[in-house]
C-alpha positions in Angstrom: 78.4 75.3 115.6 82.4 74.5 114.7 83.6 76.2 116.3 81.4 74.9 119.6 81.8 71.5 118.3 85.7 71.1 119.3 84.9 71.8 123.3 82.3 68.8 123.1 83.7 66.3 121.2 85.1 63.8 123.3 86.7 59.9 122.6 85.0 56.9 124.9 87.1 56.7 127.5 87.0 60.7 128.0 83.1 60.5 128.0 83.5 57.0 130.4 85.3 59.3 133.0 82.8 62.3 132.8 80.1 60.0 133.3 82.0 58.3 136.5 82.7 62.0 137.6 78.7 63.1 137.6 78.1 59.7 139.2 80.5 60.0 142.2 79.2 63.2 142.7 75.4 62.5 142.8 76.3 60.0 145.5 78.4 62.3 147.7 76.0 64.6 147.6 72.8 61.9 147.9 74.7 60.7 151.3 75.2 64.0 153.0 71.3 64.7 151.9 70.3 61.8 153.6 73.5 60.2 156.1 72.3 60.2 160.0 75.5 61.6 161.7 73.9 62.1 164.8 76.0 59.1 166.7 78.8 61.8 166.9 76.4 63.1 169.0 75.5 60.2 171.3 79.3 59.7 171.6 79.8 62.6 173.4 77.3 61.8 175.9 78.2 58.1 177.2 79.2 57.9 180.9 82.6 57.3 179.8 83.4 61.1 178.3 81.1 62.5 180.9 83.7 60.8 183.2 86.4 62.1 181.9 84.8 65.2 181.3 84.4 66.0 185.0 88.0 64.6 185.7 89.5 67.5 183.7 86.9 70.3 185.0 88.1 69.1 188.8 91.5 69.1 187.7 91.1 72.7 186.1 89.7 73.7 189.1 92.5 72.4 191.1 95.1 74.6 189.0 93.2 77.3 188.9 93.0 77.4 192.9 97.1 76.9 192.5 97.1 79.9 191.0 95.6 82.0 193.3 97.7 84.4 195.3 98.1 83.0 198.9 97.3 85.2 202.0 99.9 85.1 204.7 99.9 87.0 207.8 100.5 91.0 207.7 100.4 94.5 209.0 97.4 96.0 208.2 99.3 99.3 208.7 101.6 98.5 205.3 99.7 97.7 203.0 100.5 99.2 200.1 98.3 99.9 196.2 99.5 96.5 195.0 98.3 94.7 198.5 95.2 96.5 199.1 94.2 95.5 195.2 94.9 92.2 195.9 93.0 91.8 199.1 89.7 93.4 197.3 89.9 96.9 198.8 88.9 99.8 196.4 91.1 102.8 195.5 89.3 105.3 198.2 89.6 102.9 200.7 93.3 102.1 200.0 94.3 106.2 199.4 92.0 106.6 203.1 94.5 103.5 204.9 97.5 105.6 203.3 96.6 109.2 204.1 96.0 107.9 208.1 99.7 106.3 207.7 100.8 109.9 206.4 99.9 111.2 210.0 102.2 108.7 211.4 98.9 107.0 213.0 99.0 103.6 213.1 95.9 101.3 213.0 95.7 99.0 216.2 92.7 97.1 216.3 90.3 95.3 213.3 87.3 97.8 214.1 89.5 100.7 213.7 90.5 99.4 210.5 87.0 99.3 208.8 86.4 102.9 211.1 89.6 104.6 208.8 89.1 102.4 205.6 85.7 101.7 205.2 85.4 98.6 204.1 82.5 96.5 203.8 81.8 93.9 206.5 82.1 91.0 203.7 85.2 92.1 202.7 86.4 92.6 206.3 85.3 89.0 207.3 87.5 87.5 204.6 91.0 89.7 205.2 90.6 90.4 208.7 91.8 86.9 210.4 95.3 87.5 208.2 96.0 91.1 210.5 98.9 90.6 212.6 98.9 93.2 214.9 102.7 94.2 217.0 103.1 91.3 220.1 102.3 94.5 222.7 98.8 95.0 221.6 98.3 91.1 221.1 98.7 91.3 224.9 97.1 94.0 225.5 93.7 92.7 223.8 94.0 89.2 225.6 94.4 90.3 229.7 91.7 89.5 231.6 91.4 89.8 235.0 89.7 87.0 237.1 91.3 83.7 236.4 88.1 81.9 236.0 87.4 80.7 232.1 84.0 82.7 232.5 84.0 86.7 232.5 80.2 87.1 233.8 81.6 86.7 237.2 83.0 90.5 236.3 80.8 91.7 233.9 78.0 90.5 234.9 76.7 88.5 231.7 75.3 85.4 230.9 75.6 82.7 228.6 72.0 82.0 226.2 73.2 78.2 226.2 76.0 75.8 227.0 75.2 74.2 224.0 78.2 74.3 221.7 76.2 73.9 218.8 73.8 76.4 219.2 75.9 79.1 221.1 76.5 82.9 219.8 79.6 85.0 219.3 78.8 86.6 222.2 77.7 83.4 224.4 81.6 82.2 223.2 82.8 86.1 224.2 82.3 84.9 227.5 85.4 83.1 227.8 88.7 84.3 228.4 91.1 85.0 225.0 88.2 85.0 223.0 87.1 88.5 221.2 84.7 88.7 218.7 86.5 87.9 215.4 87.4 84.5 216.4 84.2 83.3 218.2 82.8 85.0 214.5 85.1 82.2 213.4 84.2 79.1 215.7 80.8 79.7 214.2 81.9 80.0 210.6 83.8 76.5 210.7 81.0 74.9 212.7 78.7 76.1 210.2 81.1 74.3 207.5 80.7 71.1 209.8 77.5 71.7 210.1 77.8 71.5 213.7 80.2 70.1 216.2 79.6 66.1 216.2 83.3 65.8 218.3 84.2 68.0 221.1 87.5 68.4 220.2 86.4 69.3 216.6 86.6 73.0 218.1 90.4 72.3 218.4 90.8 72.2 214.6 89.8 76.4 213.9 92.4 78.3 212.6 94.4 80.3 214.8 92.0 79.1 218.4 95.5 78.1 220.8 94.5 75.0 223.0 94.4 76.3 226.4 91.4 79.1 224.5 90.0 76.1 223.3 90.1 73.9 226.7 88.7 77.0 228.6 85.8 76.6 226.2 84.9 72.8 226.4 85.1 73.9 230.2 81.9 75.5 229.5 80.1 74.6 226.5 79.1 70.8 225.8 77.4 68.9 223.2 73.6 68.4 224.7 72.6 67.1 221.0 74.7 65.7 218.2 73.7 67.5 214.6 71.6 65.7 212.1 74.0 65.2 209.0 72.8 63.9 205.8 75.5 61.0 205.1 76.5 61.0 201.1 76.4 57.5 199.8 80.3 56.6 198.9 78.8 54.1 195.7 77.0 56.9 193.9 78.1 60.1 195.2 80.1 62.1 192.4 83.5 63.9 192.9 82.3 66.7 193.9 80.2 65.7 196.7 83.0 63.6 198.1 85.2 66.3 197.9 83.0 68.6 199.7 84.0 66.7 202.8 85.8 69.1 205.0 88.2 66.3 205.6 89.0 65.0 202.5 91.4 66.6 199.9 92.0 66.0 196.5 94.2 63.5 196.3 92.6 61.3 199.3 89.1 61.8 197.1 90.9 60.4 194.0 91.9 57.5 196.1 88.3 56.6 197.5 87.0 56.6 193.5 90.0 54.3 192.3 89.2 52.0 195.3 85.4 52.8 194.3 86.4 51.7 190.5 88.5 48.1 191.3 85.6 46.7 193.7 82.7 47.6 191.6 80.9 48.4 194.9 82.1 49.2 198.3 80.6 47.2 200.6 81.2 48.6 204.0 82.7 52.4 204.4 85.7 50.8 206.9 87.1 49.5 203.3 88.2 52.9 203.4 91.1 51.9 206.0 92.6 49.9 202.9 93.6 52.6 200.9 97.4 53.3 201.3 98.2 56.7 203.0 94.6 56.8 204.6 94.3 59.2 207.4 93.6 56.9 210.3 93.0 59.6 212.6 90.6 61.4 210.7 88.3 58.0 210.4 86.0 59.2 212.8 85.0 62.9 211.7 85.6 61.6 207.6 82.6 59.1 208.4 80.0 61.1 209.9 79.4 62.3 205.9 79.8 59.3 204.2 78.3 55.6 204.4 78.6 52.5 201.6 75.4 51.1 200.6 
């Protein structure tokens, strides 16, 4: 017991601080037993961070598209390992392009590309509107030989419909200049707009020259406009304005900080007031959106 009796023997204020020690303790540990912390929680769930929240996923997904190696126009007939990888194509059908080449074949047409690669038609679909063929064969796949817009004079076909908006590749095969990967693509970007609501909508597909396209409107009309679903500008999110195939990123940005200094837009041609507003696209940005 002495020699316990040293390690226990303590003055008053050395037993007033133990006492203060144990106490402070007991209360941490009473408060973390029995704090709510659960408005850490609720914080992170207020309109405001959700906000901001889906500000930086757009934006992410904006850098992230940056970032994506960009597709210009080329020779099918050079591409090499590092191009093929890049446009999706396997090793067999990158080593089958390459031993054709070794023959000192070249590949002339987008059908004889899948014949010698064998690509899948998906894959095809996406990479195929980027060929660039030599000028000669460019020609050579565009003669025709009546001068009329229509080849069924010729070839003895006909057309299912006139109407543009419910017309097949082969209905729009029909006209002179057109072959069946870009009528595959007037139906793809009408598809997009989900249907033609302006004639000269058609005018806007990539690579379609205007006197293809004017030889087209020769024939096929609008008998019905499309049925479109209008998006309500007041509570539509960022996404679903952005999925307007006329409205970019920074023009959707616009339309919420006009959104967020009137409260409420009242009529959708307040859009006209924000600066750098595409006039000339009014018209087609309108048939998707309406301000109630």
């Amino acid at each position: 017991m002495k020699i316990l009796k040293p390690h226990f023997w303590y003055n008053k204020s050395q037993r007033n601080g133990v006492f203060f020690l144990l106490l402070i303790i007991v209360v941490l540990q009473i408060t973390y037993s029995f704090a709510d912390f659960s408005n850490d929680e609720e914080m992170f769930n207020t309109d405001e961070f959700l906000v901001l929240n889906a500000k930086i996923d757009s934006l992410k997904k904006v850098e992230i598209e940056k970032r994506k190696p960009k597709i210009y126009p080329f020779n099918p007939n050079y591409i090499n390992d590092y191009k093929g990888s890049q446009l999706g194509m396997s090793l067999n059908e990158i080593d089958r392009l390459l031993a054709f080449r070794e023959s000192n074949k070249f590949i002339n047409s987008v059908s004889q590309f899948q014949k010698i690669t064998k690509v899948s038609d998906s894959l095809l679909n996406l990479i195929s509107p980027y060929f660039k063929f030599p000028e000669w064969f460019n020609k050579q796949q565009n003669k025709v030989v009546e001068k009329s817009p229509l080849k069924k004079k010729d070839l003895n076909v006909t057309i299912s419909t006139n109407n543009i908006n419910s017309a097949t590749a082969k209905d729009f095969q029909t006209i002179k200049g057109v072959n069946e990967y870009l009528a595959e693509r007037i139906i793809k970007y009408r598809n997009m707009l989900n249907g033609f609501s302006i004639l000269n909508q058609l005018k806007e597909v990539w690579k379609l020259e205007p006197n293809i396209a004017e030889n087209i409107l020769a024939v096929f009309k609008i008998v019905e406009k499309p049925v479109i679903k209008k998006i309500n500008v007041n509570t539509a999110t960022f996404k679903q304005v952005l999925s307007n195939p006329y409205i970019d990123y920074e023009l959707c940005k616009k339309i919420f900080e006009l959104r967020d200094e009137v409260a409420e837009i009242q009529s959708i041609e307040e859009l006209k007031k924000i600066t750098g507003f595409p006039l000339d696209k009014y018209e087609r940005i309108i048939l998707y959106l309406e301000a109630k």
